[in-house]
C-alpha positions in Angstrom: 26.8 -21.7 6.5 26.7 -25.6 6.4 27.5 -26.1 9.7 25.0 -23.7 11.0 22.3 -24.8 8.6 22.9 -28.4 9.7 22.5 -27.4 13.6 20.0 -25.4 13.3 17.4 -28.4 11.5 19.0 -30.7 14.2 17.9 -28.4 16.8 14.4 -28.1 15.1 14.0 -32.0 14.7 14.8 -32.1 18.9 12.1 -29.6 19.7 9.8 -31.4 17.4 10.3 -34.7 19.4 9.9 -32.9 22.7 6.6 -31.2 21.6 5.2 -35.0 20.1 6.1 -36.1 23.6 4.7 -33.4 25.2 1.9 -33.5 23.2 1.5 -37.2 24.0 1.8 -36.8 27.5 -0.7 -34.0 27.7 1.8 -32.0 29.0 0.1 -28.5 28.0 3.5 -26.4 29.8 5.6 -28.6 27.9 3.9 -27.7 24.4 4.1 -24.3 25.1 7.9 -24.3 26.0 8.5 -26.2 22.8 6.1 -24.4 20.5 7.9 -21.6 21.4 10.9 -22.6 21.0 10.5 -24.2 17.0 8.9 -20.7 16.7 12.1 -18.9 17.0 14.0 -21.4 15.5 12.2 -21.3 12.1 12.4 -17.2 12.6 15.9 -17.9 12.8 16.0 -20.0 9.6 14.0 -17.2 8.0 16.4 -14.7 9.0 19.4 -16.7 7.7 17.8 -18.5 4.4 17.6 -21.4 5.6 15.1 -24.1 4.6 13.1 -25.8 6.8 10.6 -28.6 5.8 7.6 -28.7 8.0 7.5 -32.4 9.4 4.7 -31.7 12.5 1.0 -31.5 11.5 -0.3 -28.3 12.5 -2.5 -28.4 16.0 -3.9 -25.5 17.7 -1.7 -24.5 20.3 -2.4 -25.5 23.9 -4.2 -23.3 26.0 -2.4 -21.0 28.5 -0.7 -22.4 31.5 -2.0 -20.8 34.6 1.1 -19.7 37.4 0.7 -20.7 40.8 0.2 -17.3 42.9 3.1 -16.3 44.5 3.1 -15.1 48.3 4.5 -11.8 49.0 7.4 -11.4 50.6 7.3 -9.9 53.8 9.6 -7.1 54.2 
C-alpha cells in the first residue's frame, strides 16, 4: 500500500497545481477538469484509507462551461 499511497498524494498535489493555475488564469474549463479530478482522487483515498491533508482553500466551484453547438451531420 506504500507505493500506491505515495502515488496517489503525488497525483493529488499535481491536480492541485493545475487547478491554482487554472484558477489563476481564469481558466473556468480548466477548474472544472481539475476539480473533478481531486474529487475522485480523494474518493479514491476514501475508498483505500488513505489520508489526505487538505492543502487548497476551499472556493466555490466555477460556474458551468457552456459547449459550443454542434452542427448536425447531414446524412
Amino acid at each position: 500500500m506504500g507505493e500506491f499511497a505515495t502515488e496517489l498524494r503525488r497525483r493529488v498535489l499535481v491536480a492541485e497545481q493545475a487547478l491554482l493555475a487554472a484558477r489563476s488564469d481564469g481558466d473556468d474549463y480548466l477548474q472544472a477538469v481539475h476539480t473533478g479530478e481531486l474529487e475522485s482522487l480523494r474518493r479514491l483515498a476514501a475508498a483505500h484509507g488513505v489520508a489526505l491533508a487538505r492543502t487548497l482553500p476551499e472556493q466555490a466551484p466555477p460556474a458551468p462551461v457552456a459547449l459550443p453547438e454542434r452542427e448536425p451531420v447531414a446524412g
